[in-house]
N, CA, C and O atoms as a CHARMM CRD file, in Angstrom:
* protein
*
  328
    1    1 UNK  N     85.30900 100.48500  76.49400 PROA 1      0.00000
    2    1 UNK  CA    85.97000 101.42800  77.38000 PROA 1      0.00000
    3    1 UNK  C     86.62900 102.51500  76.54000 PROA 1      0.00000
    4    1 UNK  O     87.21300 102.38800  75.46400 PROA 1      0.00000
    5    2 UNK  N     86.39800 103.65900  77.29600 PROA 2      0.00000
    6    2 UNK  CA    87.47700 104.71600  76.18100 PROA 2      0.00000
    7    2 UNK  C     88.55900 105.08800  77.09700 PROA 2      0.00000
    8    2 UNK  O     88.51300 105.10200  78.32700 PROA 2      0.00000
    9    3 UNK  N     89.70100 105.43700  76.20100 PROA 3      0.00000
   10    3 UNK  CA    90.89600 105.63200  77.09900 PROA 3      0.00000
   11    3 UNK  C     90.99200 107.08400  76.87800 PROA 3      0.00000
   12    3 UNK  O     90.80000 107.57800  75.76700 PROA 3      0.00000
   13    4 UNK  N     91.22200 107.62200  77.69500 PROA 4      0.00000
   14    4 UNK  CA    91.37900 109.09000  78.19400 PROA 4      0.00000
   15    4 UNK  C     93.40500 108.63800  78.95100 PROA 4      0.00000
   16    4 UNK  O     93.91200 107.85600  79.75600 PROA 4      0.00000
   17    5 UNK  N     93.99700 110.10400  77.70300 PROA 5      0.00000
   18    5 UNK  CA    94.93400 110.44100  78.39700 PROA 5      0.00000
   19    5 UNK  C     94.94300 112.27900  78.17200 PROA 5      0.00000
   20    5 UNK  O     94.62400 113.11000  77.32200 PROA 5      0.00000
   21    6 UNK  N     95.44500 112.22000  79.33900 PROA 6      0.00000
   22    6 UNK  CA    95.46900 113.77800  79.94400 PROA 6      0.00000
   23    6 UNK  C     96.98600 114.03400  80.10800 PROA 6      0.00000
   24    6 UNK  O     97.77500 113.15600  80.45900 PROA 6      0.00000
   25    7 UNK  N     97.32800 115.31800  79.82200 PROA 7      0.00000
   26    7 UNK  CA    98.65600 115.69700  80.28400 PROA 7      0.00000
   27    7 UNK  C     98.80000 116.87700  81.00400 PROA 7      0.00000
   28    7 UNK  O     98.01800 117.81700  81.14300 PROA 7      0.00000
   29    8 UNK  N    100.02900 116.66600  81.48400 PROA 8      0.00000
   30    8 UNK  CA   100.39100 117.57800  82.49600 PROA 8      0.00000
   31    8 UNK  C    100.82200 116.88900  83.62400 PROA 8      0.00000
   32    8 UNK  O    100.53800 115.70200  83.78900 PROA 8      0.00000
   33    9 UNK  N    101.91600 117.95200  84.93000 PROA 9      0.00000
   34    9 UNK  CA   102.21300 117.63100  85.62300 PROA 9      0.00000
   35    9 UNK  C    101.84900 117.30800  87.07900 PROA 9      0.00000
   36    9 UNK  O    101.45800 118.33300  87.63900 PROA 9      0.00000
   37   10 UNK  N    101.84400 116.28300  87.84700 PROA 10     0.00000
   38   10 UNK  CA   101.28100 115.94200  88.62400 PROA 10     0.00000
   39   10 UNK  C    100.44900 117.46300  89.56400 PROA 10     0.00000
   40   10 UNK  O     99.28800 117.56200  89.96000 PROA 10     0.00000
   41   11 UNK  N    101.59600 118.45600  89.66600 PROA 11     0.00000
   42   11 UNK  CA   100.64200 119.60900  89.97700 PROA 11     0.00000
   43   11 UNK  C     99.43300 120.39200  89.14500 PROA 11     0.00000
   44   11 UNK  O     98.28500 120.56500  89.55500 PROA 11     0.00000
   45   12 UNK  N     99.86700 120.72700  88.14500 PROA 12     0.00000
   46   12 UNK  CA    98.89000 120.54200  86.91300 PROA 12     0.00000
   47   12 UNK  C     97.56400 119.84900  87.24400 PROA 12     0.00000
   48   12 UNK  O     96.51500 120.36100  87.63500 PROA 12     0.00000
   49   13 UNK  N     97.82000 118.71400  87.02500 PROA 13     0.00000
   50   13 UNK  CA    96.35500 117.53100  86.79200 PROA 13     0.00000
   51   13 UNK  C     95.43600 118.45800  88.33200 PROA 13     0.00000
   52   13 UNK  O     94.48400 119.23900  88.33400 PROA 13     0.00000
   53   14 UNK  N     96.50700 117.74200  89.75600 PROA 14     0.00000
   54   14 UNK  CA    95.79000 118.60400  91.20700 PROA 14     0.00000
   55   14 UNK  C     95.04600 119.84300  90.79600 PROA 14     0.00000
   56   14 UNK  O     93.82500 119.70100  90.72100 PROA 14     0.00000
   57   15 UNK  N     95.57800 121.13500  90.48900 PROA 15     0.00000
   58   15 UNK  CA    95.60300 122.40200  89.84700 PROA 15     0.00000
   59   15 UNK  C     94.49000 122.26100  89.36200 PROA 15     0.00000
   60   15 UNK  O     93.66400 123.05200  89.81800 PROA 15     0.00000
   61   16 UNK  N     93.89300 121.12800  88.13900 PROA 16     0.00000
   62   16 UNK  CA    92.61100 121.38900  87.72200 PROA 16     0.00000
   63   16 UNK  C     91.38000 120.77100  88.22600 PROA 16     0.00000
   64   16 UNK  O     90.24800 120.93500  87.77100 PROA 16     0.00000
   65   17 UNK  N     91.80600 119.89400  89.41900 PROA 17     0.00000
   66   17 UNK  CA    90.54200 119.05100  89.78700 PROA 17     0.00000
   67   17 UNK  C     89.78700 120.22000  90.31400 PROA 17     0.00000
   68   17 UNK  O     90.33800 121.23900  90.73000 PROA 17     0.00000
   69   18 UNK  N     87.88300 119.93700  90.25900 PROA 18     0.00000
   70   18 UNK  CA    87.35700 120.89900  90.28300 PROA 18     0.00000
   71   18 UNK  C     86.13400 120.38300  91.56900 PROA 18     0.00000
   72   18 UNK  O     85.33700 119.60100  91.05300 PROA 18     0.00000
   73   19 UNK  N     85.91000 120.56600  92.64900 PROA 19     0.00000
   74   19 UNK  CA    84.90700 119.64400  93.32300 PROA 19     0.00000
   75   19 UNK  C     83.55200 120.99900  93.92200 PROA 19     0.00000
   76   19 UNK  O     83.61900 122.22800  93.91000 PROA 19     0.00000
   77   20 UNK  N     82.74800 120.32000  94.25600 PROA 20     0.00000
   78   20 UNK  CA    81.69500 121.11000  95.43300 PROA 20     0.00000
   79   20 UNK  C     82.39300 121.38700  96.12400 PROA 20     0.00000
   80   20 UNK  O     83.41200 120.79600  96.48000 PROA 20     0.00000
   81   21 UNK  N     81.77300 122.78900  96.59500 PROA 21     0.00000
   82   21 UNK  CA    82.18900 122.63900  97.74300 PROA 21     0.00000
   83   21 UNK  C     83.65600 124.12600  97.86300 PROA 21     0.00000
   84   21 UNK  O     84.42100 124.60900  97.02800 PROA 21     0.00000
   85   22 UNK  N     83.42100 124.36800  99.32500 PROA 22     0.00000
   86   22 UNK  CA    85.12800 125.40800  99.46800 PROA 22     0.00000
   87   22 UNK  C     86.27900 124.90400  98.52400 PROA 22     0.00000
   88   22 UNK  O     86.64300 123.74600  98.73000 PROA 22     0.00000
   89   23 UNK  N     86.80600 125.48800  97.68100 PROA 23     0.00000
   90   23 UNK  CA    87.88600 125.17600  97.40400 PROA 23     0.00000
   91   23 UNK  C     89.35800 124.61700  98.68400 PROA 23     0.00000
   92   23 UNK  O     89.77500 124.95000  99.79300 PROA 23     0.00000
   93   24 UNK  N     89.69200 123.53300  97.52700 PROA 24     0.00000
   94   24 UNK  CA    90.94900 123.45600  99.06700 PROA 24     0.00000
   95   24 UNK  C     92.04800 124.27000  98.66300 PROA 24     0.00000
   96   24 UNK  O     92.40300 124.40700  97.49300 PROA 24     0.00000
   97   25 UNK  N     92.83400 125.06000 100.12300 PROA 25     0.00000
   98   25 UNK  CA    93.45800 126.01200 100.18600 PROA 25     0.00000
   99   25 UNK  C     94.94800 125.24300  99.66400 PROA 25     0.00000
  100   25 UNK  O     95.10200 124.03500  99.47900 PROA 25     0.00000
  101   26 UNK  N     96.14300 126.51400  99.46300 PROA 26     0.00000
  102   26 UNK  CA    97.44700 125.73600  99.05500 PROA 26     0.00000
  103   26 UNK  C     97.85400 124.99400  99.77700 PROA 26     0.00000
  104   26 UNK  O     98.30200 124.10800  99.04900 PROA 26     0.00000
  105   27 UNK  N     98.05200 124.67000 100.95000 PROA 27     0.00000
  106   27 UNK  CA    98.58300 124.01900 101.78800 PROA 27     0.00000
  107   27 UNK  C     97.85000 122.67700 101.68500 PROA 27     0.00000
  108   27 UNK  O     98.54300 121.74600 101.27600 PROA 27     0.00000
  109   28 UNK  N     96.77300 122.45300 101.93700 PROA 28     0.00000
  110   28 UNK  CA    96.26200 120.63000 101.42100 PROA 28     0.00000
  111   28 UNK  C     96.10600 120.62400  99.52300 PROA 28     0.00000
  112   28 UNK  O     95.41800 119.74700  99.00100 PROA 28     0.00000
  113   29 UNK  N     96.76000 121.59800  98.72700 PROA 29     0.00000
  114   29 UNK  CA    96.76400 121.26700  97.46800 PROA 29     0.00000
  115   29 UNK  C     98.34900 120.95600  97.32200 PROA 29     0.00000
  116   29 UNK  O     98.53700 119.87300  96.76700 PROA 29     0.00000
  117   30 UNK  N     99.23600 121.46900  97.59400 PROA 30     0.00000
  118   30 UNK  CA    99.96900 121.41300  98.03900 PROA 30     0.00000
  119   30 UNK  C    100.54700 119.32300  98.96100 PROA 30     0.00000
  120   30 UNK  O    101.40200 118.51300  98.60100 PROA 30     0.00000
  121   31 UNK  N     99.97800 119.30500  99.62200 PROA 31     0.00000
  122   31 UNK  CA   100.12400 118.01600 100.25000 PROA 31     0.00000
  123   31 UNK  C     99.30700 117.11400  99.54300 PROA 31     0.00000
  124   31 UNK  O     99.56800 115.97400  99.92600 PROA 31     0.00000
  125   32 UNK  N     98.19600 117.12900  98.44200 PROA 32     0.00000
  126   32 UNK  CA    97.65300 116.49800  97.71200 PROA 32     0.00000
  127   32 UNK  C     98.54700 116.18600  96.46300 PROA 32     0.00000
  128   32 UNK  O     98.45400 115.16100  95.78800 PROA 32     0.00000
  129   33 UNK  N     99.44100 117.23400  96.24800 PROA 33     0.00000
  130   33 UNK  CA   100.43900 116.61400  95.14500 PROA 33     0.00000
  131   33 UNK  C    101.50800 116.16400  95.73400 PROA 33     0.00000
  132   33 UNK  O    102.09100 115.41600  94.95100 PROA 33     0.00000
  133   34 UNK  N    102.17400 116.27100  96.94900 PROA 34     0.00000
  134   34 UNK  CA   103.32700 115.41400  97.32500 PROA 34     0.00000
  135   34 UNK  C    102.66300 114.24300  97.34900 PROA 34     0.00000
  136   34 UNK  O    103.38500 113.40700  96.80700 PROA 34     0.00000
  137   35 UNK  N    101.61700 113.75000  97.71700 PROA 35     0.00000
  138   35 UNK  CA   100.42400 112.23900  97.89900 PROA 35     0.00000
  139   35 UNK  C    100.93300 111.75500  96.23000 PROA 35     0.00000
  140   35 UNK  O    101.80100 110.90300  96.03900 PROA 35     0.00000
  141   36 UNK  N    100.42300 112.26400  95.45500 PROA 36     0.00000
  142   36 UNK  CA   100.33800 112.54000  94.00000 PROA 36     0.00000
  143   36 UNK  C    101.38200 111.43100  93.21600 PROA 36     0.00000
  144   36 UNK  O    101.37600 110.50300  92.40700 PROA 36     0.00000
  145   37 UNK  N    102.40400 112.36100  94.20500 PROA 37     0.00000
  146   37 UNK  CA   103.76300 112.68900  93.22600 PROA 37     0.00000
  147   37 UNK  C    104.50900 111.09200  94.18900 PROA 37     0.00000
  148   37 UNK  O    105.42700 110.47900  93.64400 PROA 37     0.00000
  149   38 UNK  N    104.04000 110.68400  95.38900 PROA 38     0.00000
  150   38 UNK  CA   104.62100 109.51200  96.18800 PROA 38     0.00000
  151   38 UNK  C    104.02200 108.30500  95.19900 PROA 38     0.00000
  152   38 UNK  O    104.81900 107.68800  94.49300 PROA 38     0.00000
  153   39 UNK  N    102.63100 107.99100  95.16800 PROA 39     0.00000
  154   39 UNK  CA   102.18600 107.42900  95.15800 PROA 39     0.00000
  155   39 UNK  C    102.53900 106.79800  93.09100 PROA 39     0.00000
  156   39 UNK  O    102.45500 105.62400  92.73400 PROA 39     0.00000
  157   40 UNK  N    102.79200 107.63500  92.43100 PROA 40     0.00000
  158   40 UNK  CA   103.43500 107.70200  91.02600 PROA 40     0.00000
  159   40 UNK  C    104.60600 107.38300  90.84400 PROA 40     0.00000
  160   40 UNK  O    105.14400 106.93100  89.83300 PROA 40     0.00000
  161   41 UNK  N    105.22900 107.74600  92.35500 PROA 41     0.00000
  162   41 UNK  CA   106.92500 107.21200  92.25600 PROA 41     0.00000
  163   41 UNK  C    106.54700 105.13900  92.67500 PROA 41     0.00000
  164   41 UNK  O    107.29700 104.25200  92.26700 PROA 41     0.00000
  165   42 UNK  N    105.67800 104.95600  93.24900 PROA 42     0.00000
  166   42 UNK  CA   105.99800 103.65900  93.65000 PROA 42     0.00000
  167   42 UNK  C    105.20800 102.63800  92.66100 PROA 42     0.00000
  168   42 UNK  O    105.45600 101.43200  92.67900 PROA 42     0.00000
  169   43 UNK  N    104.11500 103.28800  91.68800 PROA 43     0.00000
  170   43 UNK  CA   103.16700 102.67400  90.66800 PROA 43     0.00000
  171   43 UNK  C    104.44900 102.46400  89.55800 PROA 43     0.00000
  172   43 UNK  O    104.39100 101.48300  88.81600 PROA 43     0.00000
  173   44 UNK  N    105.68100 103.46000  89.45100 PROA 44     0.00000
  174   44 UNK  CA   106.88600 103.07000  88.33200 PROA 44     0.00000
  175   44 UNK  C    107.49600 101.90800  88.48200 PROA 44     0.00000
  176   44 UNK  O    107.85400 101.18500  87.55200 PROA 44     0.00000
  177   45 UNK  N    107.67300 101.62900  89.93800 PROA 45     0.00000
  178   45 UNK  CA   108.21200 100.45200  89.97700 PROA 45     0.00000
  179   45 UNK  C    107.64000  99.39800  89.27100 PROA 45     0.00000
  180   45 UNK  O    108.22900  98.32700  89.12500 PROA 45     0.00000
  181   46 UNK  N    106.61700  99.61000  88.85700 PROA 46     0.00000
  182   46 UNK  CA   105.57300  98.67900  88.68100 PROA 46     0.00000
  183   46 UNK  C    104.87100  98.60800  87.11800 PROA 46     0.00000
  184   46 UNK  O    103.83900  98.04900  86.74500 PROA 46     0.00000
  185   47 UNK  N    105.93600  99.46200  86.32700 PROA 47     0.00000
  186   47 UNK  CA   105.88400  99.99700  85.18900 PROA 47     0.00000
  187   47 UNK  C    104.32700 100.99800  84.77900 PROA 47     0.00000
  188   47 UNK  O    104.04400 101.18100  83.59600 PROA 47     0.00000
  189   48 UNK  N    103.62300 101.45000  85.67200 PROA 48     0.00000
  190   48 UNK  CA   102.08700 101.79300  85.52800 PROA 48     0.00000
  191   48 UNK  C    102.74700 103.48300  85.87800 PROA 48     0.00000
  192   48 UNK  O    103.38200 103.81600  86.87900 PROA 48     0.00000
  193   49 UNK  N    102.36900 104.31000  84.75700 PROA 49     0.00000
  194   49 UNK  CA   102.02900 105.87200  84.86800 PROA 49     0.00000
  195   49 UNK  C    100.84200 106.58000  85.27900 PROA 49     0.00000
  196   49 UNK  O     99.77700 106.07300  85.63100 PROA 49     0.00000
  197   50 UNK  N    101.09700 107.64900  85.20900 PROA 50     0.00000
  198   50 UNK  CA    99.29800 108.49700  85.54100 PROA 50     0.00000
  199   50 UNK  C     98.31500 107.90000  84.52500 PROA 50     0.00000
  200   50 UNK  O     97.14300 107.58500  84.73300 PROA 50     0.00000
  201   51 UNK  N     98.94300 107.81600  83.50700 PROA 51     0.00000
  202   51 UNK  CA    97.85400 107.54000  81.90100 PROA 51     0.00000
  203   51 UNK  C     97.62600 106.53600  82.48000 PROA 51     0.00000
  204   51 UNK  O     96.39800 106.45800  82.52000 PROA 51     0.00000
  205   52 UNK  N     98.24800 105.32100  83.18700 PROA 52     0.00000
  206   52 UNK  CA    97.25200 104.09200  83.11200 PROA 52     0.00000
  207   52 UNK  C     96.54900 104.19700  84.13600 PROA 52     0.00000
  208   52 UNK  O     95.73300 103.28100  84.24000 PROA 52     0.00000
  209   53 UNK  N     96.52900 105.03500  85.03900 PROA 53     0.00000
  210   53 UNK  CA    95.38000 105.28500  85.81900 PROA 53     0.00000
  211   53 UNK  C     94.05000 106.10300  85.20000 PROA 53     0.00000
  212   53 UNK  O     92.84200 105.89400  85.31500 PROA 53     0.00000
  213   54 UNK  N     94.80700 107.10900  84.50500 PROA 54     0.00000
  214   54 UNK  CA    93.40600 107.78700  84.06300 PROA 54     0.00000
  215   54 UNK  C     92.40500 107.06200  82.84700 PROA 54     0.00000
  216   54 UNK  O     91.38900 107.44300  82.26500 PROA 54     0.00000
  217   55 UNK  N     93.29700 105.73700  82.78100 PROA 55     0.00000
  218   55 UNK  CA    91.91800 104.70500  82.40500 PROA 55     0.00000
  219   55 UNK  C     90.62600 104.18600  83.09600 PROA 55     0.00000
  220   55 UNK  O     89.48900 103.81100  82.81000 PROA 55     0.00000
  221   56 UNK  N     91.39900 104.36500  84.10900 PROA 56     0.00000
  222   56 UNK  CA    90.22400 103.60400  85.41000 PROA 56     0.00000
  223   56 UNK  C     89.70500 104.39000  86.39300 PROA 56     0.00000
  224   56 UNK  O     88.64000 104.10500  86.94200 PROA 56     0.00000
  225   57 UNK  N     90.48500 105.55400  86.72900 PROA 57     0.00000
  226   57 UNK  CA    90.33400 106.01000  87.80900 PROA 57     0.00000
  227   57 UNK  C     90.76400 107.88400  87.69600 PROA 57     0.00000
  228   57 UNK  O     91.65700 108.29600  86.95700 PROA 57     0.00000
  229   58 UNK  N     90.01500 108.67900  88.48100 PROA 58     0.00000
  230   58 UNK  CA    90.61100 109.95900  88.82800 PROA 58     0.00000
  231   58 UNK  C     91.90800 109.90200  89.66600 PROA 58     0.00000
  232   58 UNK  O     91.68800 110.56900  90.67800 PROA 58     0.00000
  233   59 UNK  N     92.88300 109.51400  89.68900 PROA 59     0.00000
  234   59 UNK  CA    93.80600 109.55500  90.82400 PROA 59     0.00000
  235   59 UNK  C     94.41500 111.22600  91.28300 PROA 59     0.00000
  236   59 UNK  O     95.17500 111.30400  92.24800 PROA 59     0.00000
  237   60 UNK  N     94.09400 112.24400  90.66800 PROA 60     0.00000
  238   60 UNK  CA    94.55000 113.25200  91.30700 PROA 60     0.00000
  239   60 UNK  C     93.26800 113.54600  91.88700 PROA 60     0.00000
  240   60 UNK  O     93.59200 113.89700  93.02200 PROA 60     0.00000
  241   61 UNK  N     92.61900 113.58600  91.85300 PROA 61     0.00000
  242   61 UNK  CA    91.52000 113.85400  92.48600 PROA 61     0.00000
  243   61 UNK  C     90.83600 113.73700  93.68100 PROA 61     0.00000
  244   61 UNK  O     90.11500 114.47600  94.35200 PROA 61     0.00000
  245   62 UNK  N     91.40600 112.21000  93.79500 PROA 62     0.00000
  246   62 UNK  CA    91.60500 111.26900  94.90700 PROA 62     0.00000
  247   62 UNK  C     92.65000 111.30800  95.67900 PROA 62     0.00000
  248   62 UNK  O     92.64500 110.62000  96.69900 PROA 62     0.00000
  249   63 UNK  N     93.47200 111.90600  95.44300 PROA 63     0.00000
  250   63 UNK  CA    94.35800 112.61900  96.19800 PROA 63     0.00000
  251   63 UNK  C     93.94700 113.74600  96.90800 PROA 63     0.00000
  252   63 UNK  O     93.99100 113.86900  98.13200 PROA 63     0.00000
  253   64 UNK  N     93.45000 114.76400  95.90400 PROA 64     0.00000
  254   64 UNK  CA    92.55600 115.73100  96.55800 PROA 64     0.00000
  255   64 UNK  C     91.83700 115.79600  97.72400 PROA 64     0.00000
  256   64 UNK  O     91.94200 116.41900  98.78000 PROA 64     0.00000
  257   65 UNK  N     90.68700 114.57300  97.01500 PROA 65     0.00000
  258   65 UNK  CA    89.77000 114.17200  98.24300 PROA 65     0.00000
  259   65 UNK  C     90.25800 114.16500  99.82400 PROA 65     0.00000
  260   65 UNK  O     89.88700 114.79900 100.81200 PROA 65     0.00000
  261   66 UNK  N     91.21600 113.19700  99.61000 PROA 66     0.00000
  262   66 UNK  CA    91.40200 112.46000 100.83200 PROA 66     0.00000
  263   66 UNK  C     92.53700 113.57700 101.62400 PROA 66     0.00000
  264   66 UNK  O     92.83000 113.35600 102.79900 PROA 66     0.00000
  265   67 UNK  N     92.98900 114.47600 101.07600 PROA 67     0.00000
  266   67 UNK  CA    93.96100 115.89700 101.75000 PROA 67     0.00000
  267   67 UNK  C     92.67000 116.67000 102.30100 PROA 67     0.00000
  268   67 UNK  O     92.53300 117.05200 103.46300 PROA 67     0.00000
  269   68 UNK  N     91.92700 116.80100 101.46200 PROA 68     0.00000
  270   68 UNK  CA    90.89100 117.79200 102.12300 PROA 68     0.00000
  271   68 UNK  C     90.33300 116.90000 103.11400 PROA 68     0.00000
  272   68 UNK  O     90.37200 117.28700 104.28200 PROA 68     0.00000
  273   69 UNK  N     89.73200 115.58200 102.81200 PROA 69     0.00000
  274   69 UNK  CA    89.06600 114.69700 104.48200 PROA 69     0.00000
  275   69 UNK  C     90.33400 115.07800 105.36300 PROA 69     0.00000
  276   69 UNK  O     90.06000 115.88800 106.24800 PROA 69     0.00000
  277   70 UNK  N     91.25000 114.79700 105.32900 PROA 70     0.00000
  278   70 UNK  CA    92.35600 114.84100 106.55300 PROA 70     0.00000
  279   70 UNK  C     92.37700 116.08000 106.96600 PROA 70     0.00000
  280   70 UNK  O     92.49600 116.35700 108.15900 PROA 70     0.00000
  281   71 UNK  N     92.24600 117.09500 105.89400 PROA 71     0.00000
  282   71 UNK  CA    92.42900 118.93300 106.77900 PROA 71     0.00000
  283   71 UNK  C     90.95500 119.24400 107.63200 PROA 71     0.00000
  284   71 UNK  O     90.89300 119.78600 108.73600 PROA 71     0.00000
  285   72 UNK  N     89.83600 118.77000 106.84300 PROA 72     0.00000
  286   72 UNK  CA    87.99600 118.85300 107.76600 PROA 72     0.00000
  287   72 UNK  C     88.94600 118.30600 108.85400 PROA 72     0.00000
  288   72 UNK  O     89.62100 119.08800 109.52300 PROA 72     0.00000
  289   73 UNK  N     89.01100 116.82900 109.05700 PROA 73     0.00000
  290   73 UNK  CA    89.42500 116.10500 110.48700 PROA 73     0.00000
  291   73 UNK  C     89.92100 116.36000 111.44500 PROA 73     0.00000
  292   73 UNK  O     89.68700 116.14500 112.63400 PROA 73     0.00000
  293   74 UNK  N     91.20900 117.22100 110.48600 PROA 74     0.00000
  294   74 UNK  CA    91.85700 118.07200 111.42300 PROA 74     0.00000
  295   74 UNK  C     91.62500 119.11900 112.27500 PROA 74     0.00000
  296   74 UNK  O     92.18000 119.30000 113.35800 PROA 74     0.00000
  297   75 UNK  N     90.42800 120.10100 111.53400 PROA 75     0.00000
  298   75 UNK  CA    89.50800 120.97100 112.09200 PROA 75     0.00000
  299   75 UNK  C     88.59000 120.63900 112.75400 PROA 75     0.00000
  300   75 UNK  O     88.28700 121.50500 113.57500 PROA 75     0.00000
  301   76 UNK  N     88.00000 119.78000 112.78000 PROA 76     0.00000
  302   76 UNK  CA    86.75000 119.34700 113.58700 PROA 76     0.00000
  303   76 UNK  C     87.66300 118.68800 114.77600 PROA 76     0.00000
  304   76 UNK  O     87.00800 118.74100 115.81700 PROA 76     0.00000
  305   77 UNK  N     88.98300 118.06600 114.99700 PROA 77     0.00000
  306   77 UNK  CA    89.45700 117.20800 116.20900 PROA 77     0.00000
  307   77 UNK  C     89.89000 118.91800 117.34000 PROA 77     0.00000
  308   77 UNK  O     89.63900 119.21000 118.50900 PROA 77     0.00000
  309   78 UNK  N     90.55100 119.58700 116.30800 PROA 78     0.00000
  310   78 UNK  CA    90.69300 120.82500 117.01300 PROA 78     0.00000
  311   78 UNK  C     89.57500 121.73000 117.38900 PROA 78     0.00000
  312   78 UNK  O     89.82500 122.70000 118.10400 PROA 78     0.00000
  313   79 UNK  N     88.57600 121.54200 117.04500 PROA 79     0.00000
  314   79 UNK  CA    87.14400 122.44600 117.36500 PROA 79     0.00000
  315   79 UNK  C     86.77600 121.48000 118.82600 PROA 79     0.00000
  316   79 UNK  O     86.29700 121.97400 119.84700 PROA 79     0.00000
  317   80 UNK  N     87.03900 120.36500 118.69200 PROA 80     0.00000
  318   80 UNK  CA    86.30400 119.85100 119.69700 PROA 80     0.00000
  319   80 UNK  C     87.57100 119.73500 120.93400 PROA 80     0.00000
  320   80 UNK  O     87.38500 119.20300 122.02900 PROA 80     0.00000
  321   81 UNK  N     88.49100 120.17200 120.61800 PROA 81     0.00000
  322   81 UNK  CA    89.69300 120.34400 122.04100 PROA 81     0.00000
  323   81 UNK  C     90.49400 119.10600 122.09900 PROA 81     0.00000
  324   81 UNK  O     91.17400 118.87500 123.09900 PROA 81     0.00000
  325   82 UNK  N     90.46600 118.37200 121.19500 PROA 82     0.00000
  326   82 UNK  CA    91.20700 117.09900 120.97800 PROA 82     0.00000
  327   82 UNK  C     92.55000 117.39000 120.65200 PROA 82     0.00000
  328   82 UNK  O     93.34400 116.47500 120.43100 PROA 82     0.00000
């Protein structure tokens, strides 16, 4: 396994994820780092930082992801009059 550590701040890391696709606008980049920045506050409890994620996993990214699925969702529930 190789260990990859990256720096920078939880907005930062968001800031550089790069995907297909429309870029997501500030407002779900934006709510992708409060996700970010929650989800880092409760991994401390637990003594685990970003670095020990970016052993295993993209976690800003995945933050990303899942802000942009929720903003599509949001658009498509409102396209359809929901």
């Amino acid at each position: 396994m190789v260990i990859v550590s990256i720096s920078g701040s939880p907005a930062e890391r968001v800031a550089a994820v790069r995907r297909y696709g429309t870029p997501a606008g500030p407002v779900v980049v934006a709510e992708a780092v409060a996700l970010l920045e929650s989800l880092l506050a409760a991994a401390a409890a637990h003594g685990v930082a970003l670095a020990d994620f970016d052993n295993v996993i993209d976690l800003p990214g995945g933050c990303l992801d899942v802000m942009v699925g929720k903003a599509r969702q949001a658009g498509r529930g409102t396209e359809r009059g929901r």
